[in-house]
TORKOL-4160 file (C-alpha; in steps of 0.2 Angstrom, whole numbers, padded with zeros to 4 digits, m for minus):
428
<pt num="1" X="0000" Y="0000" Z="0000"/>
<pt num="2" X="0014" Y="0012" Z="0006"/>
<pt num="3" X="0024" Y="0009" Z="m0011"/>
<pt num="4" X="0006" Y="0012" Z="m0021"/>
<pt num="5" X="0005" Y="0029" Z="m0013"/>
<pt num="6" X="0023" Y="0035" Z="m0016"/>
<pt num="7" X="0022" Y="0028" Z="m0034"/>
<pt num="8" X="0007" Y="0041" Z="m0035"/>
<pt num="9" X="0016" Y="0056" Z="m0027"/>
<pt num="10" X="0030" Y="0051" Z="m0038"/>
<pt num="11" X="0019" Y="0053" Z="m0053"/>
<pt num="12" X="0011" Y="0069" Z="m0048"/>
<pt num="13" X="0030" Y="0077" Z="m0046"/>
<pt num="14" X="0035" Y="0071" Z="m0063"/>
<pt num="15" X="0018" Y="0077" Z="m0071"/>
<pt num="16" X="0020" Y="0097" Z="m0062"/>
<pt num="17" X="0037" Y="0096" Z="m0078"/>
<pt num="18" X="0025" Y="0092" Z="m0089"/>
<pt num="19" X="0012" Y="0107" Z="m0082"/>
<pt num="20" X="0026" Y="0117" Z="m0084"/>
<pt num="21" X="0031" Y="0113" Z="m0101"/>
<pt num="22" X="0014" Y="0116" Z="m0107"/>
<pt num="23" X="0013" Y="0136" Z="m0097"/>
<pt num="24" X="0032" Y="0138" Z="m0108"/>
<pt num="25" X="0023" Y="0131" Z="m0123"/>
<pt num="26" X="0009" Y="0143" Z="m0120"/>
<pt num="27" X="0018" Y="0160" Z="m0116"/>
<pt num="28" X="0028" Y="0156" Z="m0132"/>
<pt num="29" X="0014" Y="0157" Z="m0143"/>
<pt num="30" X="0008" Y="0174" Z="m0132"/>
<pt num="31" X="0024" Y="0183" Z="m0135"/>
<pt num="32" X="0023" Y="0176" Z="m0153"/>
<pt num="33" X="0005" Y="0184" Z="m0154"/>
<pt num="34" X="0011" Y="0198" Z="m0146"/>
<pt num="35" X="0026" Y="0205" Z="m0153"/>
<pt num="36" X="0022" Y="0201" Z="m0173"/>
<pt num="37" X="0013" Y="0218" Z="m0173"/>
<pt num="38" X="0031" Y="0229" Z="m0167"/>
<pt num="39" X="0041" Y="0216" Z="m0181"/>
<pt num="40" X="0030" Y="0223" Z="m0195"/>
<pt num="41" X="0027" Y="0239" Z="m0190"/>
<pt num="42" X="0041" Y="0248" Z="m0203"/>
<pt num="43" X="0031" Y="0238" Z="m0219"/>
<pt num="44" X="0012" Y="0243" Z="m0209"/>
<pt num="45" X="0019" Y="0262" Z="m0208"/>
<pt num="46" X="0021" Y="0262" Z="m0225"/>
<pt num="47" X="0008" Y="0255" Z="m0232"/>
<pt num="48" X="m0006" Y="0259" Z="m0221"/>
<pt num="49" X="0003" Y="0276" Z="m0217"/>
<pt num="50" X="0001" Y="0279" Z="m0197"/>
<pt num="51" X="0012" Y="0292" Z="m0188"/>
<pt num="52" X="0023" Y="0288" Z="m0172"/>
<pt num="53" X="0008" Y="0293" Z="m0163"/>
<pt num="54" X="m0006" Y="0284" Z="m0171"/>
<pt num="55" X="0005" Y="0269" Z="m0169"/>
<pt num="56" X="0007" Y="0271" Z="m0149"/>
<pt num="57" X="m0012" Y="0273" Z="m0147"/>
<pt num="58" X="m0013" Y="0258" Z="m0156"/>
<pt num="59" X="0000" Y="0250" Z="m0145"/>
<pt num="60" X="m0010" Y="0260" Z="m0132"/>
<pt num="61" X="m0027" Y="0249" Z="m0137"/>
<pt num="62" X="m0018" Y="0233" Z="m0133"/>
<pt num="63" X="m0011" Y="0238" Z="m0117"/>
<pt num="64" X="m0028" Y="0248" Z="m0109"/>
<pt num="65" X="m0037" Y="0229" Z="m0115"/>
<pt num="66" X="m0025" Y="0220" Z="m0109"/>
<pt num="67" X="m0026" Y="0228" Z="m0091"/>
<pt num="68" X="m0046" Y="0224" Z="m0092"/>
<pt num="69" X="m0042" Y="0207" Z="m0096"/>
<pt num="70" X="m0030" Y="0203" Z="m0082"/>
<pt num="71" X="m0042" Y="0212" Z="m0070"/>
<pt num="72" X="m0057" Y="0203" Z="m0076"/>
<pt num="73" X="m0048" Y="0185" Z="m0077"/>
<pt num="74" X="m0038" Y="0187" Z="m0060"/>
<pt num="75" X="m0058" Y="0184" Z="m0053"/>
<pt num="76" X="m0061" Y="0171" Z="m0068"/>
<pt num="77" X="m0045" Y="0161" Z="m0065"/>
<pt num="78" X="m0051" Y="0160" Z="m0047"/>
<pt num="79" X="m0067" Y="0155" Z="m0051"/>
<pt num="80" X="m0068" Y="0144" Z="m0066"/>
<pt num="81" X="m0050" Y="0135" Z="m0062"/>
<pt num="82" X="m0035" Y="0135" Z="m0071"/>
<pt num="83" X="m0041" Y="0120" Z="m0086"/>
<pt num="84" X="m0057" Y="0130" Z="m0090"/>
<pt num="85" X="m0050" Y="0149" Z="m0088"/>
<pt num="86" X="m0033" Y="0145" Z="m0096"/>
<pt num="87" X="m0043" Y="0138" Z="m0112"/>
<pt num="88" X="m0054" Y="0152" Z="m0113"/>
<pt num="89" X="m0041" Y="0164" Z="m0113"/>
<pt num="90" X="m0029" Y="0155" Z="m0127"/>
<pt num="91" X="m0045" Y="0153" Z="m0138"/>
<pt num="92" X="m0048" Y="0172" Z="m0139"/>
<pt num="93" X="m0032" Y="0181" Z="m0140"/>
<pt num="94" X="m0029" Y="0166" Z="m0156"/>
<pt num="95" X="m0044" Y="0173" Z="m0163"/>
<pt num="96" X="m0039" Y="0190" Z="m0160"/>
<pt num="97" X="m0021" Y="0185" Z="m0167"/>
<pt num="98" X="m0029" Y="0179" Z="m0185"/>
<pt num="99" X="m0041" Y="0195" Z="m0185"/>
<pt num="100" X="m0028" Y="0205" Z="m0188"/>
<pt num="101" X="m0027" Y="0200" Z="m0206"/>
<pt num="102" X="m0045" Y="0208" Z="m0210"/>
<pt num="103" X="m0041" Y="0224" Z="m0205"/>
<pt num="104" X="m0032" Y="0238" Z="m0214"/>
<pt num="105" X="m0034" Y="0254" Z="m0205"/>
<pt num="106" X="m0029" Y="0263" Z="m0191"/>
<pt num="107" X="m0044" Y="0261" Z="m0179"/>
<pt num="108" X="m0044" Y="0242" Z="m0185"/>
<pt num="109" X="m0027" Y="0238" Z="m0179"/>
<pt num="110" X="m0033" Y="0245" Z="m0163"/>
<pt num="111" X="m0049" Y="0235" Z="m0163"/>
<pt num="112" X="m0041" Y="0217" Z="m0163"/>
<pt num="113" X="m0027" Y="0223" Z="m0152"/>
<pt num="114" X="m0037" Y="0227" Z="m0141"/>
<pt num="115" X="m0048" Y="0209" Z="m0142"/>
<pt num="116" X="m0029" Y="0203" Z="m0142"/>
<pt num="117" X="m0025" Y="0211" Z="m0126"/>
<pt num="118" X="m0041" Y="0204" Z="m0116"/>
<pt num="119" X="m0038" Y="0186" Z="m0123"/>
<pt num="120" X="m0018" Y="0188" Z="m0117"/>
<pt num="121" X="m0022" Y="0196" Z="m0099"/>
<pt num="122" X="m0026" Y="0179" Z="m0094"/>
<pt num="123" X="m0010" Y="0169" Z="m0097"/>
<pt num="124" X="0001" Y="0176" Z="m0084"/>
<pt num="125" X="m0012" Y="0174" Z="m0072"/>
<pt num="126" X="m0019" Y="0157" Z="m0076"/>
<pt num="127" X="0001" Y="0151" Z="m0077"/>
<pt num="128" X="0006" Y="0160" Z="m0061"/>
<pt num="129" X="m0009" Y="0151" Z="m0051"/>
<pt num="130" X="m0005" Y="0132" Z="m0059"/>
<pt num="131" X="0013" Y="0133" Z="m0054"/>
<pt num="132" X="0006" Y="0137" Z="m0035"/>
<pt num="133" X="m0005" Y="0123" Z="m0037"/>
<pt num="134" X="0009" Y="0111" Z="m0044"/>
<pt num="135" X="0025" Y="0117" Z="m0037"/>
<pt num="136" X="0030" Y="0119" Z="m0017"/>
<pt num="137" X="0037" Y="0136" Z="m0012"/>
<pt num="138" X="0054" Y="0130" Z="m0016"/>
<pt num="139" X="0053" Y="0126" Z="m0032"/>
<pt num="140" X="0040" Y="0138" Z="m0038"/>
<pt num="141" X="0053" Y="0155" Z="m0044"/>
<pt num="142" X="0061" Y="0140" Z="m0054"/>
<pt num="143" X="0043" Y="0134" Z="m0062"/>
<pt num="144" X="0042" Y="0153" Z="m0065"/>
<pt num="145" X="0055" Y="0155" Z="m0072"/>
<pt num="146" X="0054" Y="0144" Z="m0086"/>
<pt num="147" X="0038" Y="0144" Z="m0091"/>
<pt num="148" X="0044" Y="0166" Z="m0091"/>
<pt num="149" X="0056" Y="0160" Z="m0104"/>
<pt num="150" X="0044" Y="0154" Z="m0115"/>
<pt num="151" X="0041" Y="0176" Z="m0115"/>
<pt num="152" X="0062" Y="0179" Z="m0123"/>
<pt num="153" X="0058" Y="0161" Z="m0134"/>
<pt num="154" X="0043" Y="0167" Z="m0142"/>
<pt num="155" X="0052" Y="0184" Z="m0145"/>
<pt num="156" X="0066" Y="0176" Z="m0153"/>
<pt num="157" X="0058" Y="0163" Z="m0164"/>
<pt num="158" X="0047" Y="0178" Z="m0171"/>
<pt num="159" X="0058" Y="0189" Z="m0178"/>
<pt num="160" X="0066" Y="0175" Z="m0185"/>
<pt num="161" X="0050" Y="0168" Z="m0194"/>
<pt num="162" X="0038" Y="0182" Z="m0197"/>
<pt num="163" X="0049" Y="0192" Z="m0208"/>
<pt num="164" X="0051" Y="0180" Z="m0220"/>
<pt num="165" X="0033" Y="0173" Z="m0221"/>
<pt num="166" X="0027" Y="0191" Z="m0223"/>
<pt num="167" X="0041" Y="0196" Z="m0236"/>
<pt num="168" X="0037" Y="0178" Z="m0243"/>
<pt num="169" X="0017" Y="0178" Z="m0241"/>
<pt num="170" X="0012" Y="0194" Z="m0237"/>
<pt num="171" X="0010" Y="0201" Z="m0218"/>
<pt num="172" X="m0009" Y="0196" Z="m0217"/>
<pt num="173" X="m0003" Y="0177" Z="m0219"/>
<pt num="174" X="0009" Y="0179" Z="m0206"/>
<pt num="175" X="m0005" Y="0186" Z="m0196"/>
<pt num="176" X="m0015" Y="0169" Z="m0198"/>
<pt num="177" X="m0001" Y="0155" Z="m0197"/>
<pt num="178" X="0006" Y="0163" Z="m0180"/>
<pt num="179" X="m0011" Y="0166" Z="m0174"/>
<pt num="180" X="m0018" Y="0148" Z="m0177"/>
<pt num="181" X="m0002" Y="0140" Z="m0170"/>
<pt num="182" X="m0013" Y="0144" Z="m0151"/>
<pt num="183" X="m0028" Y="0132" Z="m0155"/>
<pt num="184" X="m0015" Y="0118" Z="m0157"/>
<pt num="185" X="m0010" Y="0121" Z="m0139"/>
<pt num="186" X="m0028" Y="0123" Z="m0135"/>
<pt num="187" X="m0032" Y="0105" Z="m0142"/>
<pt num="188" X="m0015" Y="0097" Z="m0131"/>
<pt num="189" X="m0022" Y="0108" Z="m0116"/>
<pt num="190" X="m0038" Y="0101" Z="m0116"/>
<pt num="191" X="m0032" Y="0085" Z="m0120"/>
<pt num="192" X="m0018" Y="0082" Z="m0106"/>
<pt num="193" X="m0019" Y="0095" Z="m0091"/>
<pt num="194" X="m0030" Y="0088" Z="m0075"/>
<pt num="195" X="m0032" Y="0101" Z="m0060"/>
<pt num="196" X="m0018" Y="0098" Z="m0046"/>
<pt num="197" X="m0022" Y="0082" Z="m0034"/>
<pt num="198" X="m0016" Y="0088" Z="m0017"/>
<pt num="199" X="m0017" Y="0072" Z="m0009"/>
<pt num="200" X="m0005" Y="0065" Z="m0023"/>
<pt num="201" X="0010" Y="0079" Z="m0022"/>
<pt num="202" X="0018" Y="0071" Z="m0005"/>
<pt num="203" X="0018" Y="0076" Z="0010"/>
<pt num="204" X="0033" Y="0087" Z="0007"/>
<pt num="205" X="0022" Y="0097" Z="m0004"/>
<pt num="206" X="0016" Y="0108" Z="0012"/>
<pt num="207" X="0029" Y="0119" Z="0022"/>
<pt num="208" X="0022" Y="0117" Z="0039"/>
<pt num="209" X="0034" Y="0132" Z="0044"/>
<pt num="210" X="0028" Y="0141" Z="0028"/>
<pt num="211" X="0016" Y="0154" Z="0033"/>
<pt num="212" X="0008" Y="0156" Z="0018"/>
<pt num="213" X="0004" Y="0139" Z="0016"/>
<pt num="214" X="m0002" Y="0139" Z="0035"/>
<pt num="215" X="m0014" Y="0151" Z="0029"/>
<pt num="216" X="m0022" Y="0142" Z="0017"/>
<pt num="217" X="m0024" Y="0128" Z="0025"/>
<pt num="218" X="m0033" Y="0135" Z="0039"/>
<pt num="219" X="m0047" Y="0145" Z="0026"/>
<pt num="220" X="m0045" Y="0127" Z="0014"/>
<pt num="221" X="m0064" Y="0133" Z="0013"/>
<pt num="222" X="m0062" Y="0151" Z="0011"/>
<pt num="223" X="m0067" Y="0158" Z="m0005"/>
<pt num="224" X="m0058" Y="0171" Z="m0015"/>
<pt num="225" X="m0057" Y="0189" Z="m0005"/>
<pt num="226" X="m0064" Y="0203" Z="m0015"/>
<pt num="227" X="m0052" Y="0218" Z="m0023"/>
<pt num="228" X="m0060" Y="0230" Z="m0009"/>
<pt num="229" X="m0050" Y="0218" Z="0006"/>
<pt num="230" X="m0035" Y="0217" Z="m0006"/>
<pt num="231" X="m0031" Y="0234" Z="m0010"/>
<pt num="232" X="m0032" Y="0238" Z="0006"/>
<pt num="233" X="m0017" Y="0227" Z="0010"/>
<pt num="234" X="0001" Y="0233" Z="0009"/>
<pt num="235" X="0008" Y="0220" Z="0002"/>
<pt num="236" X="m0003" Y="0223" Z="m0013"/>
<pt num="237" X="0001" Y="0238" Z="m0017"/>
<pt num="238" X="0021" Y="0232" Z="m0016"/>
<pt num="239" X="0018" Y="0220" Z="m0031"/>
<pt num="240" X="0006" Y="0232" Z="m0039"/>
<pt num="241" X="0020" Y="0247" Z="m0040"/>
<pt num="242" X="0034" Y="0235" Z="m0045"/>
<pt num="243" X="0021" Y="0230" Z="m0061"/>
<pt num="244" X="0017" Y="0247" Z="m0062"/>
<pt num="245" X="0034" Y="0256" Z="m0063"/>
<pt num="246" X="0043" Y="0238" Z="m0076"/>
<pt num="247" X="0031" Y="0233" Z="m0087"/>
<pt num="248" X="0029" Y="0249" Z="m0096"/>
<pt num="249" X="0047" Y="0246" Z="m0101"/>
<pt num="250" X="0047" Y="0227" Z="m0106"/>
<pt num="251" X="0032" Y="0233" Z="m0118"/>
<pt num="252" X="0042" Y="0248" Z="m0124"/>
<pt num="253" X="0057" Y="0234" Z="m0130"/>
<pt num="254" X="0043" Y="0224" Z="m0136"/>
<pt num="255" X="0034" Y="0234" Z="m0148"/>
<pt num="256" X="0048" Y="0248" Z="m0152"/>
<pt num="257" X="0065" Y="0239" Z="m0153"/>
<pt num="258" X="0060" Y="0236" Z="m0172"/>
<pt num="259" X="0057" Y="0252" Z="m0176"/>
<pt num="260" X="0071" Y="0259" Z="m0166"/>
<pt num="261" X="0083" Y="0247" Z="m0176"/>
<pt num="262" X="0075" Y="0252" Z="m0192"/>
<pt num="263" X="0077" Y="0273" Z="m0191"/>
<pt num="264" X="0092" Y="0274" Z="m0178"/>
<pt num="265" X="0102" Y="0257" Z="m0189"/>
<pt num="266" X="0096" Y="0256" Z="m0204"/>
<pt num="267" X="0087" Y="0240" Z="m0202"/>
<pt num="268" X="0074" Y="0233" Z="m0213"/>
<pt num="269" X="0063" Y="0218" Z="m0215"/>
<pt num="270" X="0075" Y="0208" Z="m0223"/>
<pt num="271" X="0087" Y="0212" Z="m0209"/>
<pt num="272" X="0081" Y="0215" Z="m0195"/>
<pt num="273" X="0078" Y="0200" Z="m0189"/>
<pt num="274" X="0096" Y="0193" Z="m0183"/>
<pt num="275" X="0099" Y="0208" Z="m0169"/>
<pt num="276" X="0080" Y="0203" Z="m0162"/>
<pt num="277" X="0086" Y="0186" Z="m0164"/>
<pt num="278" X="0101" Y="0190" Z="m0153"/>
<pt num="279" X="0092" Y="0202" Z="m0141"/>
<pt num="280" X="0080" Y="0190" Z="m0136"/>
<pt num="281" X="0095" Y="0174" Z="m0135"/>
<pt num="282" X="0102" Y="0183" Z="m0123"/>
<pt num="283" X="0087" Y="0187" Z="m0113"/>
<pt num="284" X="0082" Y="0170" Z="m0112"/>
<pt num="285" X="0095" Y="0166" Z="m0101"/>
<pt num="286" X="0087" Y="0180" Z="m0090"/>
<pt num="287" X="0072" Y="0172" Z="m0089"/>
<pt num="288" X="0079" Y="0158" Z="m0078"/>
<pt num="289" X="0084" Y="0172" Z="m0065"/>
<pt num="290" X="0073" Y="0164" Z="m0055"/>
<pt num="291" X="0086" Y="0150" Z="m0050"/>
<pt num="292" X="0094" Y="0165" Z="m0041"/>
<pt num="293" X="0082" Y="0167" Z="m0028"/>
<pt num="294" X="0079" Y="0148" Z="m0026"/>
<pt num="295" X="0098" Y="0144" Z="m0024"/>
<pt num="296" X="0101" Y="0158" Z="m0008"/>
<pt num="297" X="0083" Y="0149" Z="m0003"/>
<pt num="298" X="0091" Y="0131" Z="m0003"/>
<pt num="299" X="0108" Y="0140" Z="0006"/>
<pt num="300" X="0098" Y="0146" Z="0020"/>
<pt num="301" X="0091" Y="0162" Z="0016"/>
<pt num="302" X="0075" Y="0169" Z="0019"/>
<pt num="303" X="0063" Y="0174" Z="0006"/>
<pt num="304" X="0064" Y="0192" Z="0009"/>
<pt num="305" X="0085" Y="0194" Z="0008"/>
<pt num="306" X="0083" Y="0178" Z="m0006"/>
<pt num="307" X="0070" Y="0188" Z="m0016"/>
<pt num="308" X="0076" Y="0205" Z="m0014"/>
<pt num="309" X="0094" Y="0202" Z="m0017"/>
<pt num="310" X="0090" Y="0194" Z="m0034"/>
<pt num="311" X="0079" Y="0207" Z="m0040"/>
<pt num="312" X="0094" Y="0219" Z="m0032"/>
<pt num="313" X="0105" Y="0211" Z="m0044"/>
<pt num="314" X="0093" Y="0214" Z="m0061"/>
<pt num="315" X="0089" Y="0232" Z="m0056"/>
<pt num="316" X="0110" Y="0234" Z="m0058"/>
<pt num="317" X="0109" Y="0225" Z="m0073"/>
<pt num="318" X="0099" Y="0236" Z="m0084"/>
<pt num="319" X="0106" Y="0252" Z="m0078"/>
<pt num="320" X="0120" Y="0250" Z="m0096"/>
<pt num="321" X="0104" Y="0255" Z="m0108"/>
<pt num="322" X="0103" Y="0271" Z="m0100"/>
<pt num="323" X="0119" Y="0274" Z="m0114"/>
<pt num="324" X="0114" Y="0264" Z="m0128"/>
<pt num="325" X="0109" Y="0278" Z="m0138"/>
<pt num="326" X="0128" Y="0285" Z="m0138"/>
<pt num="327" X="0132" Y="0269" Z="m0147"/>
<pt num="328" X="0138" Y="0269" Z="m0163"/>
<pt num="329" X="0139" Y="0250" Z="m0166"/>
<pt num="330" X="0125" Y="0240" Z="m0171"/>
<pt num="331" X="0130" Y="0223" Z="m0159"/>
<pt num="332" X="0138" Y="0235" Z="m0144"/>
<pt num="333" X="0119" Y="0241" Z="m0144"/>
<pt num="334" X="0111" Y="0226" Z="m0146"/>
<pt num="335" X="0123" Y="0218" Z="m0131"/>
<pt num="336" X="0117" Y="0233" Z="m0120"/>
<pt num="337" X="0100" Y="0230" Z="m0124"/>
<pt num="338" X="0100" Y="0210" Z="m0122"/>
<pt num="339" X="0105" Y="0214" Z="m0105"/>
<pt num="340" X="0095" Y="0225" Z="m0102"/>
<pt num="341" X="0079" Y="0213" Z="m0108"/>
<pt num="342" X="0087" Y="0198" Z="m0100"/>
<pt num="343" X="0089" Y="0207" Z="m0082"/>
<pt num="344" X="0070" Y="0214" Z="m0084"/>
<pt num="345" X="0065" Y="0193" Z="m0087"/>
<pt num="346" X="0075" Y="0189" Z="m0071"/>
<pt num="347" X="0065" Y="0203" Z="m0062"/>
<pt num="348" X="0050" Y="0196" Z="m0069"/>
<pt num="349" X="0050" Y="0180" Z="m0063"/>
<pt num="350" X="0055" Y="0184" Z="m0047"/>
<pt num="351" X="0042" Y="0199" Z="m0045"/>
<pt num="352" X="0028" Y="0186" Z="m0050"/>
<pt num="353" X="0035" Y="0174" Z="m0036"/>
<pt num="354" X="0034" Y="0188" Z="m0022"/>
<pt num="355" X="0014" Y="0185" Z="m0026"/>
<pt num="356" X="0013" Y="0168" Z="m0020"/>
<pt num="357" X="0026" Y="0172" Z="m0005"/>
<pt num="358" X="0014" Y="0187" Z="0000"/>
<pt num="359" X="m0003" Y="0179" Z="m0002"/>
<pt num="360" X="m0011" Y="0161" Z="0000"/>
<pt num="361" X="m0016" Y="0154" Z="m0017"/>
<pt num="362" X="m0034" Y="0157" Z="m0015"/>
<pt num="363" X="m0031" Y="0177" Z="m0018"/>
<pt num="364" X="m0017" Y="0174" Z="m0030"/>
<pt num="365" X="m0025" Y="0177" Z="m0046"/>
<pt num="366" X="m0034" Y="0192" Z="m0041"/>
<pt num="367" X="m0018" Y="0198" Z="m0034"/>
<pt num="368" X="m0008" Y="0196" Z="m0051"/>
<pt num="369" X="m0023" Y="0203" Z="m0060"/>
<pt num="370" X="m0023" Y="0218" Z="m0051"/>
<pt num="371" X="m0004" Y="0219" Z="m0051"/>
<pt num="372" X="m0003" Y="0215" Z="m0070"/>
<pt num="373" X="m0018" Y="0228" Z="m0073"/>
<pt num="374" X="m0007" Y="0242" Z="m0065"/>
<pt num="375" X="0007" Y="0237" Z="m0077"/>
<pt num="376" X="m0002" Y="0239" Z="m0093"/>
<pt num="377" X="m0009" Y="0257" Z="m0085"/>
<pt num="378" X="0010" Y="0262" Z="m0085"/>
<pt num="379" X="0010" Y="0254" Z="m0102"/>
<pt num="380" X="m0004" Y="0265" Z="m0108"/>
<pt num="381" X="0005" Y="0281" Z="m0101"/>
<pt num="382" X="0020" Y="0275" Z="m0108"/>
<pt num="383" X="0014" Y="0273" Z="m0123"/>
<pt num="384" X="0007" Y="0289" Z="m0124"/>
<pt num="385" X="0025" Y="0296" Z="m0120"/>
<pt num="386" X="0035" Y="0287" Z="m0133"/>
<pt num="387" X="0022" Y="0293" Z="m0146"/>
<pt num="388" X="0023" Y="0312" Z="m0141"/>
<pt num="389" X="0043" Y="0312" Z="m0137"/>
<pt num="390" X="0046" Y="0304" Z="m0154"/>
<pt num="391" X="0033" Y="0314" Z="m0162"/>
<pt num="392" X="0043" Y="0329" Z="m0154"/>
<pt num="393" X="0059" Y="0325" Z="m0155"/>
<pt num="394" X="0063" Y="0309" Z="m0165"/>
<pt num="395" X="0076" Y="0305" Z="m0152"/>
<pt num="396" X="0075" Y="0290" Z="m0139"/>
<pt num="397" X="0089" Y="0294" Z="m0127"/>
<pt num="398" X="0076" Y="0298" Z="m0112"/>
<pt num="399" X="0066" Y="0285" Z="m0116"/>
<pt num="400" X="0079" Y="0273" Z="m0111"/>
<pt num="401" X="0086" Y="0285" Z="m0098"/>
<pt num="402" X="0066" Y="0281" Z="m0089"/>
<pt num="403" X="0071" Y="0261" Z="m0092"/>
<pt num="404" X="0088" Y="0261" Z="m0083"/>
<pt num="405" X="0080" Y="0269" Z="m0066"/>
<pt num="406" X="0064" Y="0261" Z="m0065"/>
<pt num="407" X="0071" Y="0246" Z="m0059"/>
<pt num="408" X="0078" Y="0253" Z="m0043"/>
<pt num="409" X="0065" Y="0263" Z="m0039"/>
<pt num="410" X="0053" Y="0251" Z="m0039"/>
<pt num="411" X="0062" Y="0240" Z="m0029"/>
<pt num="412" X="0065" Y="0253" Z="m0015"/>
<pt num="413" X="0045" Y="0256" Z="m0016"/>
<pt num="414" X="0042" Y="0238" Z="m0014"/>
<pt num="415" X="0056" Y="0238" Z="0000"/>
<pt num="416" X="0045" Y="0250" Z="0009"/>
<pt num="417" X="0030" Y="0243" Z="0009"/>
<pt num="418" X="0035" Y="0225" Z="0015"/>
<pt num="419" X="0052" Y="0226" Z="0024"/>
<pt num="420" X="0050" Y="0210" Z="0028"/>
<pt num="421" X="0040" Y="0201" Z="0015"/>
<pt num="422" X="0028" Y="0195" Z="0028"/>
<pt num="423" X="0012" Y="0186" Z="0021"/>
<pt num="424" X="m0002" Y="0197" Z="0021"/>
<pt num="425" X="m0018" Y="0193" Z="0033"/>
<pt num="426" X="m0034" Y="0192" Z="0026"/>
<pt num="427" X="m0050" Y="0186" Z="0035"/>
<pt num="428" X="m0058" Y="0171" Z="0030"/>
């Protein structure tokens, strides 16, 4: 009997891998989705003809929808359960993905990014909540980081397959091929995930000195607390500034790195694609920053110094891109800006872990979706920014001046509010 049930547990540790092959698979495809629009934005200028600042409202579209859809699928996620939610969420941003080819204008781009962004706000969340269901605490900033690197994996197999299908098949069929690649996923999904047996995961599964995992087991019961108890909380407003104050400049590698390359290097479609390619290499290396914190957690150290010392180290790491408009050479720049994009994945994956350290998993996708909500708003306002300063100016020394410091800053923000990283309280 004994040798029955560790055959199980066994089972269930070896099948979380699989879960988190299936979150990397599935944030792949999202940054795939996602970043097709900043890969062909040089031939969409052209021919549809929109200025720097109607091409940051439309970016502007995406990232306002996309902080609706990370609100309204924080409570979904919670609700419905990863399976249900996580499907739902890759079926619609799919569909928003192939849309993009009927459209031609202006306002149309902005309509099916902004159907894109709902459908994409609820892959973080449904991914961040699966790995707390699947992974114990130690293992979790390492789950995270992985399926995070799907994020720099996506970005690099993109600019090295879009720009040849649209110089090959025109853009509207790379719009339809990428887009479609989703329901695949949605069909394996559907087919293989099973919601997380906790009887099954071992005993070691539960910290009994982890107070977050204290928490939940004593309100097992407990629905999910509404946004009014959260918001109130400290420790919610931590995760929330640190989304607020870093997303806005992830997004702004995302959708204007290509178009930075093209008018400050000379790059066009036929060659751009090898510096993305090499940007987003080195950033994938980033995206395992979570195995920083998880090591100091397995020497000893506690979450707070583990966590914070890790996210320390990325914030030093981007501060380099504060220069890289006073570079002259094309792969010195593209060096500056790989680490700069890999330290903001390291970040990343250790930002979205201080969630689960901070709350019990029955709040944690309202959490993220509030936190990830605040992010797009800075991406919104961002947006807006890039569009009026390049308008203005046509230069983009301050806007990677604003990237190098925000880092720091939101890390002595998030220092403030929770010196200790003790898990919130919330009643039952």
């Amino acid at each position: 009997m004994q040798s029955a049930v560790v055959g199980v547990v066994r089972a269930a540790s070896r099948f979380r891998w699989t879960v988190c092959a299936l979150l990397f698979f599935a944030t792949v495809i999202n940054y795939m989705d996602r970043q097709i629009l900043g890969l062909l934005a040089p031939v969409l200028q052209h021919e549809i003809g929109w200025t720097q600042v109607q091409y940051g409202r439309i970016v502007i579209a995406f990232s306002a929808f996309y902080a609706i859809g990370l609100l309204c699928f924080g409570r979904v996620v919670d609700w419905l359960g990863t399976r249900i939610s996580y499907a739902g969420a890759m079926l619609v941003w799919s569909v928003a993905a192939m849309l993009h080819a009927a459209v031609g204008s202006v306002m149309g781009f902005a309509a099916v990014r902004a159907l894109l962004g709902i459908g994409e706000g609820g892959n973080f969340l449904a991914a961040i909540k699966t790995t707390a269901e699947w992974f114990p605490r130690r293992e979790r900033a390492l789950a995270t980081g992985i399926f995070n690197s799907g994020a720099n994996i996506g970005a690099v197999f993109a600019p090295a397959i879009i720009p040849p299908l649209s110089v090959l098949y025109g853009w509207r069929a790379a719009f339809i091929i990428i887009g479609a690649i989703g329901l695949v996923w949605l069909a394996v999904w559907l087919a293989v995930y099973r919601p997380a047996d906790r009887s099954a995961q071992g005993e070691d599964f539960d910290d009994p000195r982890d107070e977050v995992e204290a928490l939940d087991a004593r309100n097992a019961n407990a629905g999910s607390p509404g946004w009014g108890v959260l918001i109130r909380k400290r420790e919610t407003w931590a995760f929330l500034i640190g989304k607020f104050l870093t997303d806005p400049v992830w997004w702004f590698y995302l959708f204007w790195l290509p178009k930075w390359l093209n008018e400050s290097h000379g790059m066009d479609m036929q060659h751009i694609g090898l510096p993305l390619v090499v940007i987003y290499a080195i950033t994938t290396v980033g995206s395992i920053g979570g195995w920083i914190s998880s090591t100091l957690l397995h020497k000893g150290w506690s979450v707070n110094a583990a966590r914070k010392t890790a996210m320390l180290i990325c914030a030093c790491c981007v501060l380099p891109i504060a220069f890289v408009s006073q570079v002259d050479n094309l792969w010195a720049a593209v060096g500056i800006v790989g680490l700069a994009a890999a330290a903001h994945q390291g970040w990343s994956a250790n930002l979205f872990t201080t969630a689960s350290d901070l709350f019990p998993r029955r709040a944690l996708g309202a959490v993220v979706g509030i936190g990830g909500m605040a992010g797009s708003i800075g991406g919104v306002l961002f947006s807006e920014v890039i569009g009026q300063v390049l308008q203005r100016t046509g230069h983009y020394w301050v806007l990677f001046a604003i990237g190098a410091l925000a880092y720091l800053i939101a890390l002595a923000v998030m220092h403030t509010l929770t010196p200790r990283m003790t898990p919130a309280k919330l009643d039952a």
